[in-house]
N, CA and C of each residue as an Amber inpcrd file, in Angstrom:
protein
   384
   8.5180000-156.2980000 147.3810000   7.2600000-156.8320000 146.9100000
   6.8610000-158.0570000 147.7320000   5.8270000-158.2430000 147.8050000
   4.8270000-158.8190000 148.6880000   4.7690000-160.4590000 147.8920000
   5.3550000-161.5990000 148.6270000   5.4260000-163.1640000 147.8920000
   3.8030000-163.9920000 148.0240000   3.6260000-164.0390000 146.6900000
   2.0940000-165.5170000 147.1050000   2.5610000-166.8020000 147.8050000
   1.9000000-166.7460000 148.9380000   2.0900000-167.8070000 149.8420000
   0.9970000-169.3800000 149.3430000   2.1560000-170.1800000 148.8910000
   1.1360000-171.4540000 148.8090000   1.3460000-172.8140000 149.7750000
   0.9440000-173.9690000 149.4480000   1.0380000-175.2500000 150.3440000
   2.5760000-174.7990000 150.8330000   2.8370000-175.3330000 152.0190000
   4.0280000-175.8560000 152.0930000   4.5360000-174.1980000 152.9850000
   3.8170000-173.2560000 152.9940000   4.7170000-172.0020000 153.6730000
   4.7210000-172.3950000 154.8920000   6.1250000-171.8080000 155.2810000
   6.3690000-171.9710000 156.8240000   5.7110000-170.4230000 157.8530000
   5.0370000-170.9230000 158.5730000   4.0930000-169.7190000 159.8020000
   5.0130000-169.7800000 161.0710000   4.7510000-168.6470000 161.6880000
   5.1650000-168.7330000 162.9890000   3.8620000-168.1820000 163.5870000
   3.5010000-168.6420000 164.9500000   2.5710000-167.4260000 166.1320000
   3.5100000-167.6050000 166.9110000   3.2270000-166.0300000 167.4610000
   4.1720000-165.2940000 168.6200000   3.8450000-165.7430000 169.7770000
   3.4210000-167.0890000 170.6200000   2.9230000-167.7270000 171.3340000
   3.2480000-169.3110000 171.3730000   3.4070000-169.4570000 170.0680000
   4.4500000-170.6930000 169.3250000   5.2830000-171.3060000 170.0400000
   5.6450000-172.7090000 170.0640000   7.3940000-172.6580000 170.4430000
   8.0220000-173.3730000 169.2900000   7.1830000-173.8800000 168.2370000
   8.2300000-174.1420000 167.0960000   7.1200000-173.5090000 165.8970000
   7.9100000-173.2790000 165.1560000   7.0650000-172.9570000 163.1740000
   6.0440000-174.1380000 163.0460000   5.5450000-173.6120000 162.2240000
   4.0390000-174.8300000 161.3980000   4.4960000-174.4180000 160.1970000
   3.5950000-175.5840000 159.0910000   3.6860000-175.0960000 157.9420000
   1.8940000-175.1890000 157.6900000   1.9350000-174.7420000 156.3620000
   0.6510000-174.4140000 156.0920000   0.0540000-174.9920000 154.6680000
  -1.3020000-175.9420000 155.2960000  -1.6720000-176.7860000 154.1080000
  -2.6260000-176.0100000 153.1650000  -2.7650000-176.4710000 152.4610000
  -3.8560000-175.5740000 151.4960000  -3.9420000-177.0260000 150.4830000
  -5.2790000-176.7770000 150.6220000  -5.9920000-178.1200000 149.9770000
  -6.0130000-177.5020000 148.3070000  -6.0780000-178.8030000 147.6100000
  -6.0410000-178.6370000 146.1020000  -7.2440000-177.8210000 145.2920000
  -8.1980000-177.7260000 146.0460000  -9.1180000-176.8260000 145.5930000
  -8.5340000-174.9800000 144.5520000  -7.6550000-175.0580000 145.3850000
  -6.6960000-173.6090000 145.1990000  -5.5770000-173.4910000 144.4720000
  -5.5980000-174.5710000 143.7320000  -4.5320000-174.9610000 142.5730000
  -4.7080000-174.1810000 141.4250000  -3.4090000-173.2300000 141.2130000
  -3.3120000-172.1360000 140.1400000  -2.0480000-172.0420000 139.6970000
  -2.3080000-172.9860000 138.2820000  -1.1260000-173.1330000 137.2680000
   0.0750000-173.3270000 137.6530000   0.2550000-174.0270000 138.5950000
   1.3810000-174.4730000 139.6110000   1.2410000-175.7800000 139.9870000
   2.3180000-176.9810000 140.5170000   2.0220000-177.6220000 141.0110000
   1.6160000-178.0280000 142.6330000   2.0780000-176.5450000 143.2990000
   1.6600000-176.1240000 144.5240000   0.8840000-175.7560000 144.4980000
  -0.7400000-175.6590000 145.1410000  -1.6100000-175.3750000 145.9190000
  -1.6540000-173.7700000 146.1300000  -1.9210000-172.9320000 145.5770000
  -1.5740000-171.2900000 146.1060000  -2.7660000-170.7210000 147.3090000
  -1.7590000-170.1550000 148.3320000  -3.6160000-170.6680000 149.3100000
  -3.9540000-168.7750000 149.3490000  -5.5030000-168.7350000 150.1320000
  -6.4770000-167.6840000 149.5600000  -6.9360000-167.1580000 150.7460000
  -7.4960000-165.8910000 151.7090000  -7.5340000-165.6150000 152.6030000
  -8.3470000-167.2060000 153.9240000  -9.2900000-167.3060000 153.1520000
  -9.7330000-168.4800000 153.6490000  -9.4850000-169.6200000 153.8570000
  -7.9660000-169.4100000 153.6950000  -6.9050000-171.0020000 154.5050000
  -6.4550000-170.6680000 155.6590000  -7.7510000-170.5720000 156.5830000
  -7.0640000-170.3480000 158.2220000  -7.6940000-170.8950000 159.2850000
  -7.9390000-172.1170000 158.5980000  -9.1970000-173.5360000 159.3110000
  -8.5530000-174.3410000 160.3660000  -8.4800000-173.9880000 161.5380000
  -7.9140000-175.1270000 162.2010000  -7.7580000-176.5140000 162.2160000
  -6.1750000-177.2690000 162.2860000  -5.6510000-178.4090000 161.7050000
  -6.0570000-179.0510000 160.1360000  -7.3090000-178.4570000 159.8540000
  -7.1040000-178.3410000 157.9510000  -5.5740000-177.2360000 157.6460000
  -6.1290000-176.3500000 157.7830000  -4.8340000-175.0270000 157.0360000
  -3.7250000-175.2200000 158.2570000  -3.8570000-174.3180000 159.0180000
  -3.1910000-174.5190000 160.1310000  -2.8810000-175.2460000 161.4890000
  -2.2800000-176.2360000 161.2880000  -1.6770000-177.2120000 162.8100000
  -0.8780000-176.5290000 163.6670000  -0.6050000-177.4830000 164.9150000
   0.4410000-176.8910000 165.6610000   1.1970000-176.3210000 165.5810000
   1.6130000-175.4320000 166.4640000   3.0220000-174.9500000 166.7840000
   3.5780000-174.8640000 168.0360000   3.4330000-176.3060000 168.4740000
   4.0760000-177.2420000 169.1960000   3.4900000-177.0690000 170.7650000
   3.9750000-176.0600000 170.9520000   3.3650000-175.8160000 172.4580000
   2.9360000-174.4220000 172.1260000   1.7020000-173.7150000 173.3690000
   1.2870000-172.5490000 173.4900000   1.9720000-171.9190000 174.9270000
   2.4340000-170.9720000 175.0150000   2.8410000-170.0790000 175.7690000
   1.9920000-168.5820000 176.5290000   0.9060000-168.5150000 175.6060000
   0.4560000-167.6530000 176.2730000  -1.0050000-167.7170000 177.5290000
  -0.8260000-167.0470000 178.3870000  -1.8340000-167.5380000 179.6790000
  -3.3680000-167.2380000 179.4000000  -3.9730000-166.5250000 177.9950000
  -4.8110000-166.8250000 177.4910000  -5.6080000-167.8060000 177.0860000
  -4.8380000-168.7480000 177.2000000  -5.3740000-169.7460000 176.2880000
  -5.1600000-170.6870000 177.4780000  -6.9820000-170.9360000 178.1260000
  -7.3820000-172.0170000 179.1460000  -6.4960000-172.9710000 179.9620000
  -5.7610000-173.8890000 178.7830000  -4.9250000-175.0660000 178.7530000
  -3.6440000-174.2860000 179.7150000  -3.4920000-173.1730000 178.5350000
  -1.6520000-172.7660000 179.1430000  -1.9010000-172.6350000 180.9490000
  -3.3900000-171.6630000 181.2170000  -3.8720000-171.1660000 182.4710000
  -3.9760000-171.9740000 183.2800000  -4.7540000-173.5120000 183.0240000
  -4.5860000-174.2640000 184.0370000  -3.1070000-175.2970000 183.7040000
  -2.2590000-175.2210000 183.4070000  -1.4010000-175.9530000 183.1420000
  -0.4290000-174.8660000 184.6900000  -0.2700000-173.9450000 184.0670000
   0.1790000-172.9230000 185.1730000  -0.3730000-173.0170000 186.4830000
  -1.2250000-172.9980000 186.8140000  -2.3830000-172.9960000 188.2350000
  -1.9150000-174.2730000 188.3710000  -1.2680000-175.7550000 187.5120000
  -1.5820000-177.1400000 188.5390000   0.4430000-176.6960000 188.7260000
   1.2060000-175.7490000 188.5030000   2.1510000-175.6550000 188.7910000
   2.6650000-174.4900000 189.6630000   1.5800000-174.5610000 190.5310000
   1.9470000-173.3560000 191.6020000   2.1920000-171.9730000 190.9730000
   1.8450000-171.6080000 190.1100000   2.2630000-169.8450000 189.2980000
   3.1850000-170.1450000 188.5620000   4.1620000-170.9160000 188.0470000
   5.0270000-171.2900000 187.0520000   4.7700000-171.3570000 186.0640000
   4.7750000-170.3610000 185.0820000   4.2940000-170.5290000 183.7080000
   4.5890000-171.8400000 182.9330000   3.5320000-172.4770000 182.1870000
   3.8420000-173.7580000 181.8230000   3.1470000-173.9910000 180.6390000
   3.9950000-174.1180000 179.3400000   3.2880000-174.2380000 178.2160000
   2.2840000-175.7060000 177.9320000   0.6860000-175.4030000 177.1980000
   0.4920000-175.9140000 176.8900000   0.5260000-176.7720000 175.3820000
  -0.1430000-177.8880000 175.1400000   0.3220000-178.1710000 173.7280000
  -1.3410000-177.0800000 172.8630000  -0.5260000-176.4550000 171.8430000
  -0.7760000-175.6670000 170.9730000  -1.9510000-176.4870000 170.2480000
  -3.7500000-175.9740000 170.1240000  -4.0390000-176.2860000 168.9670000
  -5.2140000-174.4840000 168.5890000  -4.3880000-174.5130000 167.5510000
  -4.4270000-173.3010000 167.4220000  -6.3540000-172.7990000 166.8440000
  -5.7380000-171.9810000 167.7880000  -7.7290000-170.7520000 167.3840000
  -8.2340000-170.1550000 166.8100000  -8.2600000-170.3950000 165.3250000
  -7.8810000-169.2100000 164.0330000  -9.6700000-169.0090000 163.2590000
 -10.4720000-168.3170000 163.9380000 -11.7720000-167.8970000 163.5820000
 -11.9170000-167.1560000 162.5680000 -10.9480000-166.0630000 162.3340000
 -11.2580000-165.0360000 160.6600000 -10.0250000-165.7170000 160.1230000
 -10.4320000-164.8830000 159.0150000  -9.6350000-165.2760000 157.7910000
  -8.2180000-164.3500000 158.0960000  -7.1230000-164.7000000 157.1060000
  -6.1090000-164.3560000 157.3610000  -6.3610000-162.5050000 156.6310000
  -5.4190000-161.4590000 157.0240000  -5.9160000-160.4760000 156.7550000
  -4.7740000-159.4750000 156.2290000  -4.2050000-158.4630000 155.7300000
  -5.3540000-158.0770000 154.2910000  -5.6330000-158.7010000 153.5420000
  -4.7090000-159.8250000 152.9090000  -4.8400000-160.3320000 151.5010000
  -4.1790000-159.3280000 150.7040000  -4.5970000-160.0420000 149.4810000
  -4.8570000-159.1390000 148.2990000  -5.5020000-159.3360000 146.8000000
  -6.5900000-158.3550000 147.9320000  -7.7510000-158.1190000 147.1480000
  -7.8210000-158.0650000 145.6300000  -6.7840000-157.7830000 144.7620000
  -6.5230000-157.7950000 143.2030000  -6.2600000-159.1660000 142.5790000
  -6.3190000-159.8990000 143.4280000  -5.7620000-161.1190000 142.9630000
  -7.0310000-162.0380000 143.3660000  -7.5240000-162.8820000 142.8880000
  -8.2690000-163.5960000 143.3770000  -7.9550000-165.3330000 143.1130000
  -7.8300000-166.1790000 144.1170000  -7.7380000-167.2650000 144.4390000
  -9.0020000-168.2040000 144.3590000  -9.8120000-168.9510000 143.6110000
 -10.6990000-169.9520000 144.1050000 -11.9970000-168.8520000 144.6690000
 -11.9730000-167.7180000 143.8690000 -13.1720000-166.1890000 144.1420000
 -12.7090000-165.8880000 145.8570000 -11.9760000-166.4240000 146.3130000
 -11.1080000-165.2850000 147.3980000 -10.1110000-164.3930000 147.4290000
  -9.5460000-163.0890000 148.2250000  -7.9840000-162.6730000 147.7120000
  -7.0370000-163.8810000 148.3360000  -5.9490000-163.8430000 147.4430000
  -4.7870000-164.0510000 147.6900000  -4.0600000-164.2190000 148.6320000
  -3.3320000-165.0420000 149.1150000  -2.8820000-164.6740000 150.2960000
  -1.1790000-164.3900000 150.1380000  -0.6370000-163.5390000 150.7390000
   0.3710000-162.8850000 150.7950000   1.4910000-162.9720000 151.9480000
   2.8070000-162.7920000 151.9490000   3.1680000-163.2800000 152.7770000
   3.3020000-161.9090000 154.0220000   3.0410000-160.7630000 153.6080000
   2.5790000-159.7100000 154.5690000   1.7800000-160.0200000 155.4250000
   0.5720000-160.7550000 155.0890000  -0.9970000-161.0330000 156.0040000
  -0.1560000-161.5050000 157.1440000  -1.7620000-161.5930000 158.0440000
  -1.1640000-161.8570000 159.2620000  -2.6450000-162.7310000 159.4490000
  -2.4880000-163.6980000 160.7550000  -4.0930000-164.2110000 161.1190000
  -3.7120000-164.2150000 162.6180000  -5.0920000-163.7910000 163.1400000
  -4.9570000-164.1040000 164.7900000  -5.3030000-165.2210000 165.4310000
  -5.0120000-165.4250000 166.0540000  -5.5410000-166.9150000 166.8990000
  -6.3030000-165.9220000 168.0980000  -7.6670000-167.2280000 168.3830000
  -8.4930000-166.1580000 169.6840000  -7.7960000-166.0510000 170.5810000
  -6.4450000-167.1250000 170.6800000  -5.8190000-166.9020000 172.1810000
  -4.8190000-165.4360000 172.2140000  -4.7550000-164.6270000 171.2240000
  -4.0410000-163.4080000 171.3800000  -3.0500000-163.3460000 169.9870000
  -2.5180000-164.7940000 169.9690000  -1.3550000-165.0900000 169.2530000
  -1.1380000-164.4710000 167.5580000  -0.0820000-163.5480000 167.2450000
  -0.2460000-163.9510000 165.6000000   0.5680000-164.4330000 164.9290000
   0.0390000-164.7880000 163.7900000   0.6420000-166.1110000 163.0080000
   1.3690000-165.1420000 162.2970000   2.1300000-165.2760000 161.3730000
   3.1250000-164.5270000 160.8030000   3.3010000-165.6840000 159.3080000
   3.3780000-165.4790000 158.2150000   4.1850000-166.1780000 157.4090000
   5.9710000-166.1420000 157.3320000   6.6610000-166.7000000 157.4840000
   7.9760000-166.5130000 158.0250000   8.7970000-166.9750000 156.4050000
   8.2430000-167.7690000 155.4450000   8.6210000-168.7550000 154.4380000
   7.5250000-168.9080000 153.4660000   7.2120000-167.7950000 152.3350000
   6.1140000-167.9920000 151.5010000   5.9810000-169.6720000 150.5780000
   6.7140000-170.0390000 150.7330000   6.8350000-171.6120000 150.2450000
   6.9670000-172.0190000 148.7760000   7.4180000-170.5040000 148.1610000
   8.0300000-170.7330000 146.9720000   8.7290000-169.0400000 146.5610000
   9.7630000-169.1910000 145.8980000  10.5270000-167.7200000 145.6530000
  10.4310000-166.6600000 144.0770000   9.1390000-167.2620000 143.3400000
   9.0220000-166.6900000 142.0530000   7.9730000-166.2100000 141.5200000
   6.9040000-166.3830000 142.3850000   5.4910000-165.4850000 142.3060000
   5.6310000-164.5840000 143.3090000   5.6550000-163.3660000 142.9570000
   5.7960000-161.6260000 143.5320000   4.5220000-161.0300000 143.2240000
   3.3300000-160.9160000 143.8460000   2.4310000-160.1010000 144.2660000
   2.4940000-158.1430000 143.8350000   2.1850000-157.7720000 142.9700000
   2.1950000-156.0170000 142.8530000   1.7110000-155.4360000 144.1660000
């Protein structure tokens, strides 16, 4: 079964070089003292911050970081590109009149990258 992801879950993107965690503002507070966050926590440095450096040659920074190092791939520092919402959700559940967010979803960053929930940020709300 599928965990509700709230404040405090740990993310990874596959482009990453360390985990983020993931804020979710109090707006989304449901009968918990954690924050339960809703497809629409995928706002850059609101929801999601760094993950430390970027690795992939998509993303401008990494490209010319590489180009001022002769073809040597060279990570840049990560600020992540997250335009849609995180995706599927779930839709049965509704958060603050959004779905749910789950620790299945996934969100893309424009630079290619996806985020992954790795650590739903609590172990006792289970999603049907």
């Amino acid at each position: 079964m599928a965990m509700q992801v709230c404040a405090g879950a740990i993310l990874q993107c596959s482009f990453g070089t360390a985990p983020s965690v993931l804020i979710v503002t109090p707006e989304n507070k449901v009968l918990t003292t954690t924050p339960d966050a809703n497809i629409m926590d995928h706002k850059p440095i609101k929801n999601i911050v760094s993950f430390v450096m970027c690795t992939t040659q998509s993303n401008p920074a990494v490209a010319a970081a590489t180009a001022a190092a002769s073809g040597t791939p060279t990570p840049a520092p990560c600020v992540p590109a997250t335009a849609s919402p995180w995706a599927p959700g779930v839709p049965t559940v509704l958060i603050a009149n959004q779905p749910a967010l789950d620790d299945t979803s996934t969100l893309t960053c424009s630079y290619g990258g996806v985020i992954t929930v790795t650590s739903a940020g609590q172990a006792t709300v289970q999603i049907p």
